[in-house]
C-alpha positions as CSV (number, residue, x, y, z in Angstrom):
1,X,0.0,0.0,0.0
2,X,2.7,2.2,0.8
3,X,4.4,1.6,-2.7
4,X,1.2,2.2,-4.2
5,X,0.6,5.6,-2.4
6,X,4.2,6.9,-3.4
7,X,3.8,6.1,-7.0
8,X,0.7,7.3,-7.1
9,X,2.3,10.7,-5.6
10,X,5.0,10.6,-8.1
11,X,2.1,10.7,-11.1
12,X,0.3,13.2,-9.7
13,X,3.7,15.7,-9.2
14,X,4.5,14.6,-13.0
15,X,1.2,15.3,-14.1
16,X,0.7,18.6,-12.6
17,X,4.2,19.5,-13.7
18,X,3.2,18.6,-17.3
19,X,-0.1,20.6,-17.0
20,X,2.3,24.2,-15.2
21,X,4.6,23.7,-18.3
22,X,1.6,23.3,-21.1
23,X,0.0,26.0,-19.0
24,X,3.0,28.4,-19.7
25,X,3.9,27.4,-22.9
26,X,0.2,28.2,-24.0
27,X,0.5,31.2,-22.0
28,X,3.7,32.0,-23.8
29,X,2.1,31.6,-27.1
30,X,-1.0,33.6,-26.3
31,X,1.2,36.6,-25.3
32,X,3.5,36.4,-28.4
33,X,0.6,36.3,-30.8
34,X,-0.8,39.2,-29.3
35,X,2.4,41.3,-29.3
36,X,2.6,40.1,-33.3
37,X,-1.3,41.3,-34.1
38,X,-1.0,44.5,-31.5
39,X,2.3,45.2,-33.4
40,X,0.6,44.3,-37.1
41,X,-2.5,46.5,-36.5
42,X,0.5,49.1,-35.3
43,X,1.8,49.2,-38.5
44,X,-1.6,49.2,-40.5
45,X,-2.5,52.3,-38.4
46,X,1.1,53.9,-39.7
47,X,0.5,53.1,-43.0
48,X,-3.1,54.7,-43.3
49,X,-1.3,57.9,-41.3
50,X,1.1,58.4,-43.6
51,X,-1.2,57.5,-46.5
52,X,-3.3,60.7,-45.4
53,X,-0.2,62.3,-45.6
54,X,0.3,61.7,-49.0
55,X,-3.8,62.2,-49.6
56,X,-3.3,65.9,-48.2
57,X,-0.2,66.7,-50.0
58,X,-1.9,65.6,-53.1
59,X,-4.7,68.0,-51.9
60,X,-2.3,70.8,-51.8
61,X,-0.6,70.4,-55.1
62,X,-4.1,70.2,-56.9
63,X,-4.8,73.4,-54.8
64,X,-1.5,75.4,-55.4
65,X,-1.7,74.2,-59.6
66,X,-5.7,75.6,-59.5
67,X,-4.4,79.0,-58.2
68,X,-1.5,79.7,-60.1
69,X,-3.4,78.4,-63.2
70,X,-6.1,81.5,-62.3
71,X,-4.2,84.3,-60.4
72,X,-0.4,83.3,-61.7
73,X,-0.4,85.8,-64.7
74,X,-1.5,88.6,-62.6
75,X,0.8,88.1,-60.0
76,X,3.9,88.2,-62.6
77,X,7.4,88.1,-60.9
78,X,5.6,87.7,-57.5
79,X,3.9,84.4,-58.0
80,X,6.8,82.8,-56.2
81,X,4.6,83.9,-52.9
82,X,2.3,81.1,-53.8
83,X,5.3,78.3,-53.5
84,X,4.4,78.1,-49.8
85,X,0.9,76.0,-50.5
86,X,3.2,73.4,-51.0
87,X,6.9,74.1,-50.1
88,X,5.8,73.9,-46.4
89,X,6.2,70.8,-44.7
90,X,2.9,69.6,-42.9
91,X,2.5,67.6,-39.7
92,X,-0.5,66.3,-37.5
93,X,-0.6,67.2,-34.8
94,X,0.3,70.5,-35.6
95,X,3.9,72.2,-33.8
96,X,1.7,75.1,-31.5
97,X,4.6,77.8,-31.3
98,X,5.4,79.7,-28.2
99,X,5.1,83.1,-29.7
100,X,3.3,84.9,-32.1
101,X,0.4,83.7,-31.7
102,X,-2.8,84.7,-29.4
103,X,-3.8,82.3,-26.0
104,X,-7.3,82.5,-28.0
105,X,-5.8,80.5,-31.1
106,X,-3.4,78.2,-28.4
107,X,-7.2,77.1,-27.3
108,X,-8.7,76.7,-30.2
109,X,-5.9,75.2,-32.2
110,X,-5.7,72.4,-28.9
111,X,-9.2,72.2,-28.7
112,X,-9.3,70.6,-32.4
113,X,-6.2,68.4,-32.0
114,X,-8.3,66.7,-28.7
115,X,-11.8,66.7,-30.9
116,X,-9.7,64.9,-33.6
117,X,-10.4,61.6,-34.6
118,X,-7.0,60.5,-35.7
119,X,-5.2,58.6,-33.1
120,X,-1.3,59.1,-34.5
121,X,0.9,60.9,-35.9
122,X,2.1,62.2,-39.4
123,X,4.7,64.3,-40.9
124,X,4.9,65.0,-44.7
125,X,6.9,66.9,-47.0
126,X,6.9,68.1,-51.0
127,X,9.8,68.3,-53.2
128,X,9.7,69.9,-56.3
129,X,11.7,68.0,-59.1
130,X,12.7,70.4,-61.6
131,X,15.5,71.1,-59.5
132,X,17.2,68.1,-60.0
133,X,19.1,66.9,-63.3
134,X,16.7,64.0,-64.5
135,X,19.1,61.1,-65.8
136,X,16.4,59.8,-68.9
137,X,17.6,62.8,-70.7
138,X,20.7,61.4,-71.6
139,X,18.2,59.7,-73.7
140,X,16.1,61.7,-74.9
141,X,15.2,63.3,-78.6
142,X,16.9,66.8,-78.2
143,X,20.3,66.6,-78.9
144,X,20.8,69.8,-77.0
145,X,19.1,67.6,-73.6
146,X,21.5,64.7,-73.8
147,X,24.7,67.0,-74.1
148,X,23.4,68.9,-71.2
149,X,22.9,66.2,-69.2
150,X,26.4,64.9,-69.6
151,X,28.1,67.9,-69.1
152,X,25.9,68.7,-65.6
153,X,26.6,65.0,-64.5
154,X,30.4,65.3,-65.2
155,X,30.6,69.0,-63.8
156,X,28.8,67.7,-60.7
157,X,32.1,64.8,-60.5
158,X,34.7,66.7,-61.1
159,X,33.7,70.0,-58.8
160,X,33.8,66.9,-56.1
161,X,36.8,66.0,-57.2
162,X,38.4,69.3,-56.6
163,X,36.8,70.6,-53.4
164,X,36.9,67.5,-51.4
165,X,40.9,65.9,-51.1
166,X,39.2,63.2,-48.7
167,X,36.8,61.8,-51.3
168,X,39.4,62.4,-54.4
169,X,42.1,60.1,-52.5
170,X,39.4,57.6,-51.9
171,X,38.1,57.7,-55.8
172,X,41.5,58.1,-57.3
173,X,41.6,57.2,-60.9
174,X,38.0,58.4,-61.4
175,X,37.2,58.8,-64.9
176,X,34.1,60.9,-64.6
177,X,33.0,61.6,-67.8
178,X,33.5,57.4,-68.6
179,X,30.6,56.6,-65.7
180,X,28.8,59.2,-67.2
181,X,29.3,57.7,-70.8
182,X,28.2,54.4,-68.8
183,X,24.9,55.7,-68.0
184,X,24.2,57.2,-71.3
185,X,24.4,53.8,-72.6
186,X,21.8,52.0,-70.1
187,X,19.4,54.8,-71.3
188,X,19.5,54.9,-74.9
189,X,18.6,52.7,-77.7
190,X,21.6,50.9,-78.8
191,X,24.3,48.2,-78.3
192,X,27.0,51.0,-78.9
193,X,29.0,52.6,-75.9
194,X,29.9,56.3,-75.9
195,X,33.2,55.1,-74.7
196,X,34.3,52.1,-77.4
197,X,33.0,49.4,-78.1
198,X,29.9,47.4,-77.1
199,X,27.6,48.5,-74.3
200,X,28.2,44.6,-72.8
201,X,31.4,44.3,-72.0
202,X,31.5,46.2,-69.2
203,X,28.7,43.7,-67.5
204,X,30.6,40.7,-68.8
205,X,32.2,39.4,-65.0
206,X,28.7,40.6,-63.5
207,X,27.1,37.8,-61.3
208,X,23.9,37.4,-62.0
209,X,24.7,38.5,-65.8
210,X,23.2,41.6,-66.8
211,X,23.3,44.0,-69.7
212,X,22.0,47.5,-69.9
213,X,18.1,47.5,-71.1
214,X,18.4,50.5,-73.0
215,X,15.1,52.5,-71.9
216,X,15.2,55.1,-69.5
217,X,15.7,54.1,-66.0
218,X,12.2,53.5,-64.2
219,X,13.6,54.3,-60.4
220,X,17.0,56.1,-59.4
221,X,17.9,52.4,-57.6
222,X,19.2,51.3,-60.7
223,X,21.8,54.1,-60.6
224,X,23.6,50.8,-58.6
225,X,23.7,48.6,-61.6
226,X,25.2,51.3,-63.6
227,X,29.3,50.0,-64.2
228,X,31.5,52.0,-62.3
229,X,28.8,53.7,-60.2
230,X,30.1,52.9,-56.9
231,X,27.8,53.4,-53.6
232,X,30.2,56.6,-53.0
233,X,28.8,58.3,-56.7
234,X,25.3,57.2,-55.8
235,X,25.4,58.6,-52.8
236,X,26.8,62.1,-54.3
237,X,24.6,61.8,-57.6
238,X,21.0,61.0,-55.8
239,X,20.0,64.4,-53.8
240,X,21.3,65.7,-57.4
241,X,19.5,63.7,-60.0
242,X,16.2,62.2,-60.7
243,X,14.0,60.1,-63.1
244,X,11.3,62.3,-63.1
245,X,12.5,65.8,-64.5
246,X,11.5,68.9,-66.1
247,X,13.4,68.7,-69.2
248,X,15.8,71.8,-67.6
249,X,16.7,73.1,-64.4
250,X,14.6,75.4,-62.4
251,X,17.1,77.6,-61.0
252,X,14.7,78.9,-58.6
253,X,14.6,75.6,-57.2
254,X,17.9,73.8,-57.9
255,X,20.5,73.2,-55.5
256,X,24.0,74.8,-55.0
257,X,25.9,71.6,-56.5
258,X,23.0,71.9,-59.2
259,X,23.6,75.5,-59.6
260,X,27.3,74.7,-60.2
261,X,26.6,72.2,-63.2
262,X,25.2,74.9,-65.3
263,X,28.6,76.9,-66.1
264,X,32.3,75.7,-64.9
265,X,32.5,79.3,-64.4
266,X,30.1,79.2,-61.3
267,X,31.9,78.9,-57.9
268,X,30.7,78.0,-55.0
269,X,30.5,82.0,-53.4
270,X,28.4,82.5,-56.8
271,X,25.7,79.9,-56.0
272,X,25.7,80.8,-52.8
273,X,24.6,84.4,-54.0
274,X,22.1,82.6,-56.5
275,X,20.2,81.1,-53.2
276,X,20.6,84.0,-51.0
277,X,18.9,86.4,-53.6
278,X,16.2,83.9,-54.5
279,X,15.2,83.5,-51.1
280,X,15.5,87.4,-50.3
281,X,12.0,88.5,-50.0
282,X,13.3,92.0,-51.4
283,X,14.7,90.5,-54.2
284,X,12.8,87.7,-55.2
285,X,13.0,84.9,-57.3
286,X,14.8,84.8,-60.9
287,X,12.1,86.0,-63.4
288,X,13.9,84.5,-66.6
289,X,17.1,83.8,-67.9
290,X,18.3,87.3,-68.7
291,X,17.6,88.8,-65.1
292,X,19.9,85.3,-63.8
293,X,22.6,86.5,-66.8
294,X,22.7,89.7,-65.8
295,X,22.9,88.8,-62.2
296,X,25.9,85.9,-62.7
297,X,27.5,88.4,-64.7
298,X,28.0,90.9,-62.0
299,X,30.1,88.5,-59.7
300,X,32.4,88.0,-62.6
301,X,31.0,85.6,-65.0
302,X,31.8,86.4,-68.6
303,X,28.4,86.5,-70.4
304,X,30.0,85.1,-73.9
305,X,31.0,81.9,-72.2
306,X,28.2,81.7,-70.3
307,X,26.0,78.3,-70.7
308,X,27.6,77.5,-74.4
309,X,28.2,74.3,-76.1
310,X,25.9,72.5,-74.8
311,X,23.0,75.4,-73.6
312,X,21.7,73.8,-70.7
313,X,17.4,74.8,-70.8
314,X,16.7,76.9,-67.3
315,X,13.3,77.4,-66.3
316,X,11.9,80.1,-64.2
317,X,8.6,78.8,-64.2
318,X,6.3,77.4,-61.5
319,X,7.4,73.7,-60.7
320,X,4.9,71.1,-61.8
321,X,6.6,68.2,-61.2
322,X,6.8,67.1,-57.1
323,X,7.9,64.1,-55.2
324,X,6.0,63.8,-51.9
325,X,7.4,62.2,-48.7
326,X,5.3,60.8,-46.0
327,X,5.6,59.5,-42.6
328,X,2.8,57.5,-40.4
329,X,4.2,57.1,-36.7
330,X,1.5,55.4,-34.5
331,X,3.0,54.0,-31.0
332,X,6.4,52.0,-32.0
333,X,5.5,51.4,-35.5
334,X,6.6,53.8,-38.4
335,X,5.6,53.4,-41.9
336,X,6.6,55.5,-45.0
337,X,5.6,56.5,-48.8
338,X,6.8,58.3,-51.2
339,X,4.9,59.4,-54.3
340,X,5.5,61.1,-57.3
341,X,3.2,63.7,-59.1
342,X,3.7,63.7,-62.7
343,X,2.3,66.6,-65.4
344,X,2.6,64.8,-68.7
345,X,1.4,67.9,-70.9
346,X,4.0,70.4,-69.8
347,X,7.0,67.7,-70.0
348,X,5.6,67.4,-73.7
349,X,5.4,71.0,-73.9
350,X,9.2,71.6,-72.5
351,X,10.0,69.0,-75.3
352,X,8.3,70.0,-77.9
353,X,9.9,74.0,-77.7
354,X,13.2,72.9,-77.6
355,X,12.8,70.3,-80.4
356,X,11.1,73.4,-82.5
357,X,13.8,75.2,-81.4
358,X,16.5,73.1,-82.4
359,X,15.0,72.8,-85.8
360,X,14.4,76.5,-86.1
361,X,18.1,77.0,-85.6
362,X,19.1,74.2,-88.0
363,X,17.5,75.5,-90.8
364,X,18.4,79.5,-90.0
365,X,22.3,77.6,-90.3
366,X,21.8,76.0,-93.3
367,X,20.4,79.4,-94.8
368,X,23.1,81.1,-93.0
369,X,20.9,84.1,-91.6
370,X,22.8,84.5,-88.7
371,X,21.1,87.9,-87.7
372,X,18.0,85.9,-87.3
373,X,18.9,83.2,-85.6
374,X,20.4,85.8,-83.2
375,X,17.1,86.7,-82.8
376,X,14.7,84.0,-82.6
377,X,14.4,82.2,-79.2
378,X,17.1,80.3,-78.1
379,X,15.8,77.0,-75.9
380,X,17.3,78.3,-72.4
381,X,15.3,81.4,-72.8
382,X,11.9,79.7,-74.3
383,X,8.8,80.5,-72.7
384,X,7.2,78.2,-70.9
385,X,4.9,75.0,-71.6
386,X,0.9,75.6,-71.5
387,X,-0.3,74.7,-68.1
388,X,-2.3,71.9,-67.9
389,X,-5.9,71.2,-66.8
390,X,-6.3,71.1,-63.1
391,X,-10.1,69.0,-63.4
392,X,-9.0,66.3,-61.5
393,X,-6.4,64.9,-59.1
394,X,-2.5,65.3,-59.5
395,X,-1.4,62.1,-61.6
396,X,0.8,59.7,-59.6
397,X,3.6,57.9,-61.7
398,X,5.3,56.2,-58.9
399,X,4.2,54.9,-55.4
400,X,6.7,53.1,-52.7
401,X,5.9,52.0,-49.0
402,X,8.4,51.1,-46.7
C-alpha cells in the first residue's frame, strides 16, 4: 500500500508539472501572438497615417496648380509667394509655437487636436523636381538635352573632385565623364557605348549576368547597376539627380551643386549668392534667364562663355513636377511613402519648344541668316509649356511603401 501511495504521488507531481509547463507554454504563445497582431495592426494604423499624408499633399498640389493656373499671370514676378501651398512641410498634430500667436488660437488650435479623430501621428513633405538633373535625358530626342545632361553629370564629378581631397584620394583614378558615358548607354537605344565598343562588356564578369536594357531608368535604384557607379557616386549623384524631371533646371529651385553644373565658371561664393537672392523676400525669385545672366554676370561671369556648347534649358517657371514624402508614426510602428506627381502635358510642352527650337536654328544655319537666328528664341530662354488642366487629381507615376 505504501508503494502504491508513493507512485501514485509521483504521477500526480509529474502530471501537474506537465499541466504548469503546457500552462505556460500556452500562455507564452497567447502573449506572443498578441504582441505580433498589436504590433501588425500598429503598423496598419502607420500606413493609413502616412497615407493621409500623402492624400493631403496631393490636396495641396491640386490646390496650389488651381491658383497659379487663375491668379499666376496677374501676380507676374511675384507668383513665387504662392510656393508656400506646398513648399511647407505639414504635420499632424500641428507644432503650437510659443510666440506669435494669441492664447485664443493656443485654445482653439488644442481644442481641435483633442476633438480629432486620428489617433497618430504624421509628418509630410513636398519636393519639387525640376530642381534636379533627370538622368532619362541622356536619352532623350533633343540633342541639346542629352549633351546637357552629360556635361551637368560630369561637372557635378569633377567640382567633387576638386573641393573634397578626402573623397578624391578615396576615388582616385576616377574617370568621370566614362561613368557618365556608362549611364548614357543604359538609357538609350543601342548596343554602342559612348566610350568604345559594345555596351556589354562592361557587364561581362557581373554575377547574376546583366546587360543595360536601354530604356530610361524607371527608379533612381538602378543608378547601382550602372558600371563603375560605386555606392560613393550614388550617394553624391542621388539628392542631385532624378528620373522624373522637367526637361531643364529650375534655377529657382535647384540646389547649390546643381547651380554649379550649369557653367564651370560658377563657384561656389556665386551659388551661394544665387540662393541668397532667390530666397530674399526684397529681391525675389529669378524672373527669366536674362535677369539670372545679368545677375551671374556681375560676380564675374563672362556672359560670352556663359552656358555654351551645350546650352543647358533653365526654367523660371512654377514647378509642376513634385515628389511627396510621408511618414505614419503610431506607438512603435513607423511606416513611409513616397509618391511622385507627374504633369505629362508640360514635360511634352518643354520637349516640344526645344525640339522646335532646335529645328528652327538648323534651318536658320543652313540658310546662314545669322542675324535671325540671333534673334529668334534660343531653348534656355523659351517661354514656358501651357499649363495643364487642373479638373481632376494630380497624376501619380510612382508609389513606394516602406
Amino acid at each position: 500500500m505504501k508503494n502504491q501511495k508513493g507512485i501514485a504521488l509521483l504521477v500526480t507531481l509529474f502530471a501537474i508539472t506537465i499541466m504548469i509547463f503546457l500552462a505556460t507554454e500556452i500562455g507564452y504563445n497567447t502573449q506572443v501572438e498578441l504582441a505580433i497582431g498589436a504590433s501588425q495592426i500598429d503598423r496598419l494604423k502607420a500606413y493609413y497615417l502616412a497615407k493621409s499624408g500623402i492624400q493631403i499633399s496631393l490636396l495641396r498640389i491640386h490646390v496650389y496648380k488651381s491658383v497659379m493656373q487663375k491668379f499666376g499671370g496677374q501676380l507676374g514676378n511675384n507668383k513665387a509667394a504662392l510656393d508656400v501651398i506646398w513648399q511647407l512641410p505639414f504635420s499632424w498634430p500641428p507644432m503650437i509655437p510659443d510666440d506669435n500667436i494669441s492664447s485664443m488660437d493656443k485654445e482653439q488650435l488644442k481644442d481641435a487636436i483633442d476633438k480629432s479623430y486620428i489617433d497618430g501621428t504624421f509628418s509630410t513633405k513636398i519636393e519639387g523636381e525640376g530642381s534636379k538633373i533627370d538622368l532619362n535625358d541622356l536619352g532623350s530626342p533633343s540633342e541639346q538635352l542629352r549633351k546637357s545632361v552629360s556635361v551637368q553629370l560630369n561637372q557635378i564629378l569633377q567640382n567633387r573632385l576638386e573641393a573634397d581631397d578626402e573623397w578624391a584620394k578615396e576615388n582616385r583614378g576616377l574617370k568621370a565623364q566614362e561613368i557618365v558615358n556608362n549611364i548614357a548607354d543604359w538609357i538609350d537605344d543601342d548596343s554602342e557605348s559612348f566610350n568604345g565598343g559594345s555596351e556589354s562588356q562592361y557587364y561581362s564578369r557581373t554575377d547574376p549576368p546583366i546587360k543595360p536594357p536601354n530604356r530610361p531608368m524607371k527608379t533612381l535604384e538602378e543608378l547601382h547597376m550602372v558600371a563603375g557607379v560605386t555606392d560613393e557616386i550614388f550617394n553624391l549623384l542621388s539628392p542631385r539627380v532624378t528620373v522624373y524631371g522637367t526637361k531643364g533646371i529650375n534655377v529657382n529651385l535647384a540646389s547649390a551643386e546643381v547651380i554649379r553644373s550649369i557653367d564651370p565658371q560658377i563657384t561656389k561664393e556665386i551659388s551661394a549668392a544665387v540662393i541668397e537672392k532667390r530666397n530674399d523676400p526684397n529681391q525675389g525669385p529669378f524672373g527669366n534667364a536674362g535677369e539670372f545672366l545679368s545677375f551671374v554676370q556681375s560676380k564675374g561671369v563672362r556672359a560670352d562663355k556663359f552656358n555654351k556648347d551645350p546650352e543647358i534649358p533653365l526654367l523660371f517657371d512654377a514647378e509642376y513636377n513634385f515628389r511627396i514624402t510621408s511618414n505614419g508614426f503610431y506607438k512603435k510602428a513607423q511606416r513611409e511613402i513616397i509618391a511622385i506627381v507627374y504633369d505629362f502635358d508640360k514635360v511634352k510642352g518643354q520637349i516640344a519648344t526645344l525640339l522646335a527650337s532646335a529645328s528652327q536654328a538648323g534651318a536658320q544655319q543652313q540658310q546662314q541668316q545669322g542675324a535671325a537666328a540671333s534673334s529668334s528664341p534660343s531653348p534656355a530662354h523659351a517661354a514656358p509649356a501651357q499649363t495643364s488642366g487642373t479638373s481632376g487629381p494630380p497624376h501619380i507615376i510612382f508609389w513606394q511603401e516602406f
